[in-house]
C-alpha positions as CSV (number, residue, x, y, z in Angstrom):
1,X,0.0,0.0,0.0
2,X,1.6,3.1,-1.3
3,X,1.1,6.2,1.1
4,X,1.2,10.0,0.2
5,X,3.2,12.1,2.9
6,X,2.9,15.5,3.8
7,X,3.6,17.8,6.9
8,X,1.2,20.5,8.5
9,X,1.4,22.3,11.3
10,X,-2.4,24.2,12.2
11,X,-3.2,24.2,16.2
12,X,-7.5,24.5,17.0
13,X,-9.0,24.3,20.5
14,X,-10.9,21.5,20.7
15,X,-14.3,23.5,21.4
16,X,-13.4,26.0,18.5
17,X,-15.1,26.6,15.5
18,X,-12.3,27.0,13.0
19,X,-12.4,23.7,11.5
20,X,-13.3,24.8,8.2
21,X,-10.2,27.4,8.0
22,X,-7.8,24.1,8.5
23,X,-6.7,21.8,5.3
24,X,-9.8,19.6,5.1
25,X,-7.5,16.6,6.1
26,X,-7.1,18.0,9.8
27,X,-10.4,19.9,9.6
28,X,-12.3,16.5,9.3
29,X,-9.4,15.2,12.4
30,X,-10.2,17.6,14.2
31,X,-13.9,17.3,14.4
32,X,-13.5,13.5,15.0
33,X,-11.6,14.4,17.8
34,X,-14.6,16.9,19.4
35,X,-17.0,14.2,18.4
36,X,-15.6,11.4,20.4
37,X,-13.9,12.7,23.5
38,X,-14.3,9.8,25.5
39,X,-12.1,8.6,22.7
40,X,-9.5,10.5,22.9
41,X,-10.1,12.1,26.8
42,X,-10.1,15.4,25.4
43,X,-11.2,18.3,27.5
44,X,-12.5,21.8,26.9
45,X,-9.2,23.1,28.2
46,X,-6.9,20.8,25.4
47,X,-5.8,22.2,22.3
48,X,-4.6,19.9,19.2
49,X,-1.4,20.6,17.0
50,X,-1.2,18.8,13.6
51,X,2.4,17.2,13.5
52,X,1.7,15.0,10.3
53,X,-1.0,13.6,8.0
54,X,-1.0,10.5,5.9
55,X,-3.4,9.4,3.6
56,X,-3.5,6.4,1.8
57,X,-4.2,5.3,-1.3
58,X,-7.4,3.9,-0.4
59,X,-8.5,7.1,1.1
60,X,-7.7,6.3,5.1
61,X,-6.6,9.7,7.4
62,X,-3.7,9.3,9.2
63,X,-3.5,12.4,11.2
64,X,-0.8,12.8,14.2
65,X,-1.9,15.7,16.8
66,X,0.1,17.2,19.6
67,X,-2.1,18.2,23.0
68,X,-2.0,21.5,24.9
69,X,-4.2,21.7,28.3
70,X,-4.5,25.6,29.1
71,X,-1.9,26.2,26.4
72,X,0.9,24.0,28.5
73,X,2.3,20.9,26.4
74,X,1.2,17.5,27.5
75,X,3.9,15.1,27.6
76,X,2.3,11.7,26.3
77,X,-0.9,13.7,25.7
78,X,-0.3,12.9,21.5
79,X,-3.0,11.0,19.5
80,X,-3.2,9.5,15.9
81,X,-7.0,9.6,14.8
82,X,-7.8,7.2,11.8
83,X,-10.8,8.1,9.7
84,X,-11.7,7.7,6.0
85,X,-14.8,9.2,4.3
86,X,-15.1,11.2,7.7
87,X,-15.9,8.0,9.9
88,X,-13.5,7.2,12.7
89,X,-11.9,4.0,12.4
90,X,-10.1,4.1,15.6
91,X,-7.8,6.7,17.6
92,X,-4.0,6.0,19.0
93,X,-4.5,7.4,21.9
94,X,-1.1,7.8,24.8
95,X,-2.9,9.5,27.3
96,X,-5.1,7.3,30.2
97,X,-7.6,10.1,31.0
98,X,-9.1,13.3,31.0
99,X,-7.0,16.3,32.2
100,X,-8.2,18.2,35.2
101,X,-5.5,20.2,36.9
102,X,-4.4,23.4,38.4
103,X,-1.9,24.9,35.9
104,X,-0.9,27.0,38.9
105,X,2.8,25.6,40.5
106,X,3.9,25.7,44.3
107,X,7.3,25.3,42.9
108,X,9.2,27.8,41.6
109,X,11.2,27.5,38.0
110,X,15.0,28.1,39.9
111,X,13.8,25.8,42.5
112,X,13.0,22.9,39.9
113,X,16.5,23.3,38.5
114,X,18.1,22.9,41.5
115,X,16.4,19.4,42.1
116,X,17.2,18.3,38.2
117,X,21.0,19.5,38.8
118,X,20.7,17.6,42.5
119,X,20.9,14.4,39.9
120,X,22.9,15.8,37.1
121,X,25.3,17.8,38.7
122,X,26.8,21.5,39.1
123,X,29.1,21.4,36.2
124,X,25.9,22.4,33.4
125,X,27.0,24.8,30.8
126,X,24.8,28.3,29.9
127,X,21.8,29.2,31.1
128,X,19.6,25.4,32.0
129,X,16.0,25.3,29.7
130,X,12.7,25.1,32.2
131,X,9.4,25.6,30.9
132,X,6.1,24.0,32.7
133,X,4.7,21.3,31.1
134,X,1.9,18.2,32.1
135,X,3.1,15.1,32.1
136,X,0.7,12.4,31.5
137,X,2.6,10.2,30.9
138,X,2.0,6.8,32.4
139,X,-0.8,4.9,34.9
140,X,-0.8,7.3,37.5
141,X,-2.4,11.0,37.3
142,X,-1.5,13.9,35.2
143,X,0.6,15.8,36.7
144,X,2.1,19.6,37.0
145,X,5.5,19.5,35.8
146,X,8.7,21.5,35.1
147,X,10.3,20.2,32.4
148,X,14.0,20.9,33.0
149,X,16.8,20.6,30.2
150,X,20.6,20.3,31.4
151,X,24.0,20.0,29.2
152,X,27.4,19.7,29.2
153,X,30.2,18.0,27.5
154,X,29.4,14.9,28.7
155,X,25.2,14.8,28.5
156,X,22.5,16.5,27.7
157,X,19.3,15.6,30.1
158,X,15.6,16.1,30.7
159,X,14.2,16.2,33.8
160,X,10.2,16.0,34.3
161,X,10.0,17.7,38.2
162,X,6.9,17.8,39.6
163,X,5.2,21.3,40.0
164,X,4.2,21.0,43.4
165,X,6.7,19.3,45.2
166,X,10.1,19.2,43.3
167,X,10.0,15.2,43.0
168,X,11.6,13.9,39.6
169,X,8.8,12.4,37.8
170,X,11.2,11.3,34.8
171,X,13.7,11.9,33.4
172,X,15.6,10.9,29.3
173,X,19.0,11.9,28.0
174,X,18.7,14.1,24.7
175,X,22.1,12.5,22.8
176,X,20.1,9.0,21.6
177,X,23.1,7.0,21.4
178,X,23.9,4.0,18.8
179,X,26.9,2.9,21.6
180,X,27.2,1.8,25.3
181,X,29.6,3.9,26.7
182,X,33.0,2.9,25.8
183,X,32.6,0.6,23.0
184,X,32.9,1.3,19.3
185,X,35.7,1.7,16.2
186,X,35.5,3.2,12.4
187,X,34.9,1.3,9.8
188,X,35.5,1.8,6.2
189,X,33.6,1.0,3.5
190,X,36.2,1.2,1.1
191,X,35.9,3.1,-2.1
192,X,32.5,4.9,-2.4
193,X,30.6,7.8,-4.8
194,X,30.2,11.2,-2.6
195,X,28.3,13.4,-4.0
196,X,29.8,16.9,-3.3
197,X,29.6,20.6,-3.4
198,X,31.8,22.6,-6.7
199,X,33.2,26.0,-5.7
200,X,35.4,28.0,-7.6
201,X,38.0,27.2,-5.6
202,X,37.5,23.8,-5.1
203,X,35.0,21.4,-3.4
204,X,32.9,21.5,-0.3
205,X,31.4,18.0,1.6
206,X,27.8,19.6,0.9
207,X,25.5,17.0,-0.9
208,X,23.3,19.5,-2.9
209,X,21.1,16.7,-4.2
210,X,20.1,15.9,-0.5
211,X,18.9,18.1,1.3
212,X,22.5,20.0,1.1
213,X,23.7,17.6,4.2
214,X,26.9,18.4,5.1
215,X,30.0,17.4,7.4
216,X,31.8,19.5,9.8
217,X,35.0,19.2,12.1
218,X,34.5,19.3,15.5
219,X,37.6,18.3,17.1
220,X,39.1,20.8,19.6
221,X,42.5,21.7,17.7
222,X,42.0,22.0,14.3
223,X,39.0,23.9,12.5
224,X,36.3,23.0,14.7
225,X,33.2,24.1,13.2
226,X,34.5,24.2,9.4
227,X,32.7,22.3,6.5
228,X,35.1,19.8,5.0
229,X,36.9,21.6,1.7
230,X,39.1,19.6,-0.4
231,X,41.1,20.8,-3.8
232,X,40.5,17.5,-5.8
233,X,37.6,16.0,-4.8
234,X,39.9,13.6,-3.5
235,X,38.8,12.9,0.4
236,X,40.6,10.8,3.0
237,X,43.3,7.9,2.5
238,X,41.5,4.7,4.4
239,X,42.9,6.1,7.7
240,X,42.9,8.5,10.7
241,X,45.9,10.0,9.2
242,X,43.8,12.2,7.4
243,X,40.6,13.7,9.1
244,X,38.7,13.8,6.3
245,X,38.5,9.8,6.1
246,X,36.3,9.7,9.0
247,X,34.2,12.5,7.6
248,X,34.1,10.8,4.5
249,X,32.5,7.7,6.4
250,X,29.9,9.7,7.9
251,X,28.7,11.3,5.1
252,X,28.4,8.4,2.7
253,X,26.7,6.4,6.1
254,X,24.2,9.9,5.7
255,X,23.7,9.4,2.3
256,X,23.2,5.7,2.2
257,X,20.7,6.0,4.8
258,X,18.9,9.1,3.2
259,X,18.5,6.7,-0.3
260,X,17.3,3.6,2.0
261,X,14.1,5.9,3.4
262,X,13.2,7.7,-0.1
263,X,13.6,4.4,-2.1
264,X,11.5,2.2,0.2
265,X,9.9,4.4,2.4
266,X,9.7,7.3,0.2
267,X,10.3,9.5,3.1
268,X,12.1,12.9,1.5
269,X,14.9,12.8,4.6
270,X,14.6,12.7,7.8
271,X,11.7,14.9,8.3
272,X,10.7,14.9,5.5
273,X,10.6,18.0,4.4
274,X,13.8,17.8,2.0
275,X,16.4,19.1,4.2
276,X,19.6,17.1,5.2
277,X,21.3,17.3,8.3
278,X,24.5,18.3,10.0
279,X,26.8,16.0,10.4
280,X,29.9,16.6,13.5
281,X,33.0,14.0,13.2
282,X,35.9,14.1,15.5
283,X,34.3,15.5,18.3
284,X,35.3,16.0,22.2
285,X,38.5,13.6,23.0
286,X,38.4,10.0,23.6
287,X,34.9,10.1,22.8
288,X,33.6,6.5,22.5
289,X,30.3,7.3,21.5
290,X,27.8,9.1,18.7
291,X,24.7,10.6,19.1
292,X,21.7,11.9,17.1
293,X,20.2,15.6,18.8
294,X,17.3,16.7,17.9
295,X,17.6,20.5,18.8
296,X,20.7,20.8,16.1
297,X,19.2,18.4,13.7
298,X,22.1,16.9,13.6
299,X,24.3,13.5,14.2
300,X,28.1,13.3,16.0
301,X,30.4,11.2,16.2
302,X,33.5,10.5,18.5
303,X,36.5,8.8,17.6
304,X,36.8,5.9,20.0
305,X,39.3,5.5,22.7
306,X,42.2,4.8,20.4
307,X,42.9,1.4,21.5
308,X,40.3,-1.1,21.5
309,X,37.5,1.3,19.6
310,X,37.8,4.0,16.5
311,X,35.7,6.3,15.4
312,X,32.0,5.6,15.4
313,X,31.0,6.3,11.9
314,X,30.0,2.6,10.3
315,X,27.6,2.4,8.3
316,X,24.6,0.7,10.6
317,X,25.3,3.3,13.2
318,X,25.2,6.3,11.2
319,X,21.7,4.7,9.9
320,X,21.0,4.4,13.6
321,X,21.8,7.8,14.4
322,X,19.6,9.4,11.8
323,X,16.5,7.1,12.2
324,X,16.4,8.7,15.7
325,X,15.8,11.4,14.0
326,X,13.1,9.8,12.0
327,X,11.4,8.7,15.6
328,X,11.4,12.3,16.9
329,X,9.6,13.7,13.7
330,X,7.2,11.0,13.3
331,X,6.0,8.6,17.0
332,X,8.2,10.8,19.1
333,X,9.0,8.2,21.4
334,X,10.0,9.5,24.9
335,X,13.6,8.0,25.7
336,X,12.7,6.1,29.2
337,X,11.0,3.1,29.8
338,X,9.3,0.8,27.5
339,X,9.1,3.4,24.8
340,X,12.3,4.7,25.1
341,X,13.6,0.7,24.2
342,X,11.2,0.6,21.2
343,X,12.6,3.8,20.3
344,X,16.5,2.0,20.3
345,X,14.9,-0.4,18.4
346,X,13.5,1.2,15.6
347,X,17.1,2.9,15.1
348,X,18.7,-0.6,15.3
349,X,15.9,-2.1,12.9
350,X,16.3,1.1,10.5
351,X,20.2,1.1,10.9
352,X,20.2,-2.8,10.0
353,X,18.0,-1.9,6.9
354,X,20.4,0.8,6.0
355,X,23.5,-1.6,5.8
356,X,21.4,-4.6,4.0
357,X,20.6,-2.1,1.2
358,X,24.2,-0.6,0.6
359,X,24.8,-4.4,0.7
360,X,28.7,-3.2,0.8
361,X,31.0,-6.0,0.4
362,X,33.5,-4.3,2.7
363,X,30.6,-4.3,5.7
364,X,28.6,-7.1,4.1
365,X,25.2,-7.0,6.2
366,X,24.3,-8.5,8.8
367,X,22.1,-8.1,12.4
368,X,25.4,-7.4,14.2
369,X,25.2,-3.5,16.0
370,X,28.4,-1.6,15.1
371,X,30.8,-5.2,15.1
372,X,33.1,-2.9,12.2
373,X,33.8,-0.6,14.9
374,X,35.8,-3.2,17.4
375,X,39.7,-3.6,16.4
376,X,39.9,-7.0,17.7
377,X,37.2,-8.2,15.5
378,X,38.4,-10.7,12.5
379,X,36.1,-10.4,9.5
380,X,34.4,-13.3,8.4
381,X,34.6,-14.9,11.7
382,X,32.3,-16.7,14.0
383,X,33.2,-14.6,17.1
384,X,32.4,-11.4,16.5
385,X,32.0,-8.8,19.2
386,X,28.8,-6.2,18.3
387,X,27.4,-3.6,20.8
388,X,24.4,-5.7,20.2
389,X,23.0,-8.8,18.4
390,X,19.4,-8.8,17.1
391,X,19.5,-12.0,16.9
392,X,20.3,-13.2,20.5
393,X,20.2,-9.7,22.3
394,X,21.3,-11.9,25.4
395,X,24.5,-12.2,24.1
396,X,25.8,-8.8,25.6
397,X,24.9,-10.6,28.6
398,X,22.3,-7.3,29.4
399,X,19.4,-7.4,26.7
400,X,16.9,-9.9,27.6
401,X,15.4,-12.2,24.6
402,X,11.8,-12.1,25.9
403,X,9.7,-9.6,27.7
404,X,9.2,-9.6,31.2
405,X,7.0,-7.3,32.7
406,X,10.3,-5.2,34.8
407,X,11.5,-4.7,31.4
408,X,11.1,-0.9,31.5
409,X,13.5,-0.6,34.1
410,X,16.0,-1.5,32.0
411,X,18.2,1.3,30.4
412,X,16.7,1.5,27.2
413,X,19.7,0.3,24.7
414,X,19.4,-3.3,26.8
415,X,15.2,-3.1,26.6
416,X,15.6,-2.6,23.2
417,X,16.6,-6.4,22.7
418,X,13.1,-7.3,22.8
419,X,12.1,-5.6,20.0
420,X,15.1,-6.1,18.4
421,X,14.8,-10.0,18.4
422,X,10.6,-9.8,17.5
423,X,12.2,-8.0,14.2
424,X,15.0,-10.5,13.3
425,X,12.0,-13.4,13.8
426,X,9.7,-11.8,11.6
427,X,12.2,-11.1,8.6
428,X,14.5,-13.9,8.8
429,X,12.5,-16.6,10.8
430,X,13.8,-19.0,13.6
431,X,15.7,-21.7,11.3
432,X,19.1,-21.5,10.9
433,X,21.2,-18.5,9.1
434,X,24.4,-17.0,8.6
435,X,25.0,-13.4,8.0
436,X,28.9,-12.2,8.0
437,X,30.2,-15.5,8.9
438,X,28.2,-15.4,12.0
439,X,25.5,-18.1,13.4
440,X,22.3,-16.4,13.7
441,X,20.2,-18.8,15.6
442,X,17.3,-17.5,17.0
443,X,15.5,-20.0,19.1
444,X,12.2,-18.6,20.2
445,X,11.3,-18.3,24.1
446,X,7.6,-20.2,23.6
447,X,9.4,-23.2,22.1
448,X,7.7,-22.9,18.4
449,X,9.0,-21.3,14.7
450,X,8.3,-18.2,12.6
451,X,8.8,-18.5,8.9
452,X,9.8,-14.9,8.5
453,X,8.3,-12.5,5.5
454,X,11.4,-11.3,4.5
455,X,13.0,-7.9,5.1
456,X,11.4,-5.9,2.6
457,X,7.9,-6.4,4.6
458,X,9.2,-6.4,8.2
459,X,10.1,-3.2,7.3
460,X,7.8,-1.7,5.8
461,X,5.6,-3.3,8.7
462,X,7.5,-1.8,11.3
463,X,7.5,1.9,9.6
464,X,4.4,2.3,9.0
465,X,3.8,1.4,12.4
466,X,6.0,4.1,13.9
467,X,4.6,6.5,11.3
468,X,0.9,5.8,11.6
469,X,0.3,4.0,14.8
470,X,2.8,4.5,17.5
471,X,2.4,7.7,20.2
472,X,5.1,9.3,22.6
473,X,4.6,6.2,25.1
474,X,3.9,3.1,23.3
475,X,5.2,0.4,25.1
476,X,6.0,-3.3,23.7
477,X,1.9,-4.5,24.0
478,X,0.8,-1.7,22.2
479,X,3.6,-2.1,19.4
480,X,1.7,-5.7,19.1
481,X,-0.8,-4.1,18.6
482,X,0.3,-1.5,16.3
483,X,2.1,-3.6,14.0
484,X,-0.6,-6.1,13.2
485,X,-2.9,-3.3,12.5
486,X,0.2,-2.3,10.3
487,X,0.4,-5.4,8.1
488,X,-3.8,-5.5,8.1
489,X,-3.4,-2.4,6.5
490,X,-0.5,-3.2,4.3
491,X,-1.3,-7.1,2.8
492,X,-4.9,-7.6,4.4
493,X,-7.0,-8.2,7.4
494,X,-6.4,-12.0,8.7
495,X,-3.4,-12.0,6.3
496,X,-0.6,-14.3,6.6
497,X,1.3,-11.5,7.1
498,X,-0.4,-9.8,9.9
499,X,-0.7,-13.8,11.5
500,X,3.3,-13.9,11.0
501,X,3.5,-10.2,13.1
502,X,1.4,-11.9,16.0
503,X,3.6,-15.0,15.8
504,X,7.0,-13.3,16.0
505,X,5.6,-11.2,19.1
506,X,4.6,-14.3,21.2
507,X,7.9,-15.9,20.4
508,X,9.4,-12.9,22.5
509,X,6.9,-13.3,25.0
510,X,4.9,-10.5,24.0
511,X,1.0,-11.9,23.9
């Protein structure tokens, strides 16, 4: 089922009469949602922000909203209303119930950093972020919150404190890592096409054909903050020697994963809006890690700790790094808990699909997270070291195989294993394969077999869930739910398909 994407951005208060002035798309949305409240547990005070619409070809409404109560964001207060011929099919709905709440706080905004910094420390840089918010996020009752943003070299953190009394109510890092602390080296994928920028006095790592993406240096003693420039069109020489190697990486990993979301998805970038994003290499010292951040639009990426790790620029991660990216714009899944695992996921899922369709045959694919990065790896061989293994999360010895209802207390790159492990079983199946040399069994934790679909539709399955069905706090029943109504929609209600989807989540334990 081919979809038609688009972006809007119109806010109406949910016992307003400006429907008609809206696109007719969100109009028609928009009246659902004041026709069916109880649906949705919309009150008089909540306002709804259009964040994206699809339609299908059949005619269905997919339109994403964002929830204000008395003009405050709700945190897990999104919903996804599905209609077609202006008839509700059904609502994704994150919030439990109606808000009713004083929008008055007891604590003041200085007072509710000092509690986030009591947790994050003194050592923040410029001026901390606080705004109030409600978070309804979560069984218990909405709640008055500030939400508090903190940063320095070394993180970059939200805190959710409670209005009235200063508790922490959550709290997420804002740098959604492909790595575990610690763990990572470059790979290269050998000689590649970059498409570049021509200036009169040379060229420019700009790619004007997508979304004019581009990489710069932020290392600490050379040109931090300058665009890679280069005299031939030359770039790099297959190691760290030359810093442009590692930037080379990263923007081919950019590219590669910008072409795997327009040719299957047809997603135009990460928003997709058409623009590309910044892309940092070399950054901090030591840095073992990479990160996507929403606020810059943009990925970075450390170069390892120079003995057992390089640079984190392979090709699944910088995939990973910019389906986060993807997550924020579309599902917006928060980064703790359940959801903040599923969100992992998707990145691993989507960075996997990035590296099956480059289908390099110096990184040949595989469901190995960021093996190319580890020094002491061998290629080819059996024992490969990854940062995580779709296959058999268990094998870092932190990611369980199979749900288990504490499984939100993990941190979320180990709760991700879940979801990571449904995925493998639905595209590849539980029999026997070998991807890079390396055994993927995959034996199921009910005891039976999947026979998987393949990966072209486990991941179209899985996108169109995040794009159409997931909210802010989907957690791993609701993504059961979400996918099958994903592959109903995609090959048929009752289809083997959507049967295969239920199959692969009760192999992981999720029923």
């Amino acid at each position: 089922m081919k979809s038609r994407l688009f972006s809007v951005a119109v806010l109406a208060a949910f016992g307003g009469s400006a429907f008609a002035a809206q696109p007719p798309v969100v109009g028609r949305a928009l009246g659902l949602i004041r026709n069916h409240a109880a649906v949705t547990r919309a009150s008089v005070n909540d306002a709804f922000q259009a964040r994206d619409v699809i339609v299908d070809a059949n005619g269905t409404e997919h339109v994403r909203f964002d929830r204000t109560y008395a003009g405050l964001p709700v945190i897990g207060g999104d919903v996804v209303m599905h209609s077609r011929n202006g008839q509700l099919k059904s609502a994704s709905v994150a919030q439990r119930a109606v808000l009713n709440l004083s929008t008055k706080p007891k604590l003041a905004a200085n007072d509710a950093v000092v509690a986030a910094g009591t947790e994050f420390g003194s050592d923040f840089a410029g001026a901390p972020q606080r705004s109030l918010v409600v978070y309804a996020r979560g069984a218990g009752a909405a709640r008055l919150a500030w939400q508090v943003s903190l940063s320095n070299s070394r993180a970059d953190m939200t805190y959710i404190v409670d209005a009235q009394n200063g508790r922490i109510l959550d709290r997420w890092s804002n740098h959604e890592t492909a790595a575990a602390s610690g763990v990572a080296k470059t790979m290269y994928s050998g000689d590649v096409t970059l498409t570049t920028n021509s200036l009169f006095s040379g060229f420019e790592m700009r790619d004007p054909t997508r979304g004019r993406m581009y990489v710069i240096d932020a290392s600490n003693s050379r040109t931090s903050g300058q665009i890679y420039k280069d005299a031939d069109n030359v770039w790099g020489n297959y190691a760290l020697s030359d810093a442009a190697t590692i930037a080379a990486d990263a923007q081919y990993g950019a590219a590669t994963t910008w072409d795997y979301y327009k040719t299957i998805h047809n997603r135009n970038g990460i928003a997709d809006d058409g623009k590309g994003a910044l892309t940092r290499v070399h950054y901090g010292f030591n840095y073992a890690n990479a990160f996507w951040n929403d606020a810059c639009f943009c990925m970075t990426y450390g170069d390892g700790n120079g003995t057992t790790v390089g640079p984190l620029v392979s090709l699944d991660i910088a995939g990973h790094e910019m389906s986060h990216g993807v997550t924020s714009r579309t599902a917006g899944l928060i980064y703790s808990g359940e959801s903040g695992g599923l969100n992992e996921a998707t990145s691993d899922i989507f960075g996997t699909m990035v590296e099956f369709h480059a289908n390099n045959p110096q990184d040949t694919p595989d469901y190995l997270i960021g093996e190319e990065i580890y020094a002491a790896n061998v290629p080819g061989s059996s024992n490969q070291r990854a940062l995580r293994y779709m296959y058999n999360p268990i094998a870092d010895t932190r990611s369980p195989n199979c749900y288990a209802s504490d499984l939100g207390n993990l941190d979320v790159h180990y709760s991700s294993g879940v979801a990571n492990r449904f995925f493998y079983l639905l595209a590849e199946g539980s029999g026997a394969k070998t991807f890079s040399g390396v055994n993927h069994a995959a034996p199921t934790c009910n005891g039976g077999s999947v026979a998987g679909l393949g990966r072209d539709k486990a991941g179209k399955i899985w996108y169109r869930a995040l794009t159409v069905y997931f909210t802010s706090d989907t957690g791993y029943a609701a993504a059961r739910v979400a996918t099958i109504n994903a592959a109903n929609d995609l090959y048929g209600i009752g289809s083997a398909e959507a049967n295969t989807v239920a199959a692969a989540w009760s192999a992981v334990s999720v029923n």
